[in-house]
C-alpha positions in Angstrom: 7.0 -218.6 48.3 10.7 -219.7 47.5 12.8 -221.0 50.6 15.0 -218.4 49.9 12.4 -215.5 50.4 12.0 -216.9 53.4 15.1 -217.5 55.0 15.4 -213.2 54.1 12.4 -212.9 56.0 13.7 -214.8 59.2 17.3 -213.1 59.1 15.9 -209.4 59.1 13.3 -210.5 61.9 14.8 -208.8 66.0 17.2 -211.4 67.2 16.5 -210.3 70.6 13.2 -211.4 70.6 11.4 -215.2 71.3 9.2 -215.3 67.9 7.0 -217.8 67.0 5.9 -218.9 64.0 2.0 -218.8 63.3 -0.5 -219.0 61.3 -4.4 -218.5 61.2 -6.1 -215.1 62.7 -4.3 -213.0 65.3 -6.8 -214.0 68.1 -6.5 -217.4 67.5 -3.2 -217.9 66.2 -1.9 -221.8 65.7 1.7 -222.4 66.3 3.8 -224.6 64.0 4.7 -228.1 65.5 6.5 -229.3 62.6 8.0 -229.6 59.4 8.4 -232.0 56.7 10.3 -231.5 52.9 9.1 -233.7 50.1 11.1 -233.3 47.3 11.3 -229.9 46.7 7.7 -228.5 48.6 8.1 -228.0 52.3 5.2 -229.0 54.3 4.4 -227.0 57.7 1.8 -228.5 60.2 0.4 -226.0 62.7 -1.6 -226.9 65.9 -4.8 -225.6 64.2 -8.2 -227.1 65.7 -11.7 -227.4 63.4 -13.3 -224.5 63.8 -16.7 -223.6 66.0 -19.1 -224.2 63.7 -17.9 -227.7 62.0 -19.1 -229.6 65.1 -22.6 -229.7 65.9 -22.5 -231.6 69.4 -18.8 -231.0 70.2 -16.7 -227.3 71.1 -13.7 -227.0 69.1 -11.6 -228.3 71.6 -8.1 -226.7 72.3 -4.6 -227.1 70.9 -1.1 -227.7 72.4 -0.4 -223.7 73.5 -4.0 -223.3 74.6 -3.8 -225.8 76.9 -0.6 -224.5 78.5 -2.7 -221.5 79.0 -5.1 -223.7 81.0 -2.9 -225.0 82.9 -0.8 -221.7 83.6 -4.2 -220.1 84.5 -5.2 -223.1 86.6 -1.6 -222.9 88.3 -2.1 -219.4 89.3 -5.8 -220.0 91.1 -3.8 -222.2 92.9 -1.1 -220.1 94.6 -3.3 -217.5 94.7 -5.6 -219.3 97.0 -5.7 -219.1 100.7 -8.0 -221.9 102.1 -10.0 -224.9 100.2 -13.4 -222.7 99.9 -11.8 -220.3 98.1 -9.7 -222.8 95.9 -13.3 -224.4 95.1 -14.9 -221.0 94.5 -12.2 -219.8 91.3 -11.9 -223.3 90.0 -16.1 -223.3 90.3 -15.8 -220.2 88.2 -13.2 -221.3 86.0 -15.0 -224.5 84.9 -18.8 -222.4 85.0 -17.2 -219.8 82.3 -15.3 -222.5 80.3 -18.6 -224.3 79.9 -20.9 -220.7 79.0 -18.4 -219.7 76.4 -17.1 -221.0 73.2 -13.6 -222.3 73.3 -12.7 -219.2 71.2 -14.1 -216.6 73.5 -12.6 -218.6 77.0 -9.1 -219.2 75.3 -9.4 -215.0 74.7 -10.9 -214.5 78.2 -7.9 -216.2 79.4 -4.9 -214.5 77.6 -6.8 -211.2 79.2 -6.5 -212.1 82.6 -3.7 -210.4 84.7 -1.6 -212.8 86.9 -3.9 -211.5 89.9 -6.6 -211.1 88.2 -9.5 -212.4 90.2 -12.4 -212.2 87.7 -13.1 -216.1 87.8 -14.0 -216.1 91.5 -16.6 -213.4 91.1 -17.8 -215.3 87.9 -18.8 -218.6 90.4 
């Protein structure tokens, strides 16, 4: 696609909204983290990780926005915790999920949850 196809595209997009650019499949979308123009191609590199099945031993692993995620998830078992016991229990079944699923199907787990959502603790 010409740069100038492109730039069309962006200008008609909502200027009232905070969009990201993407690529990959709509469940696992990887964000772009940069740019770079060589001569007259301009490269985009996106945040994607390998995918499930390329590593026999290993899980995917999880890119940049994924792991804000995690940590926004994390963060909210936190404040929502009353006492230590029942900090232990939801991180217990945070980490007991995130090890029984694929990177893929936690990471979608995750963007599920509701900001109270409590599932993790009755997962321990």
């Amino acid at each position: 696609m010409k740069v100038e196809k492109l730039k069309n595209i962006l200008n008609n997009l909502p200027k009232d909204q905070n969009i990201q650019i993407v690529t990959g499949e709509k469940w696992l979308p990887e964000q772009l983290v940069s740019t770079e123009l060589d001569n007259n191609l301009l490269f985009l590199e996106f945040d994607n990780a390998p995918d499930e099945g390329e590593q026999a031993i290993e899980a995917r692993g999880f890119v940049e926005h994924e792991v804000e995620l995690l940590r926004q998830r994390l963060g909210q078992i936190v404040e929502q915790s009353d006492d230590p016991s029942q900090l232990l229990d939801a991180l217990t079944g945070f980490f007991v999920v995130g090890h029984e699923a694929t990177s893929a199907e936690f990471i979608e787990m995750l963007e599920q949850m509701q900001p109270n959502d409590d599932t993790l603790v009755h997962s321990a």
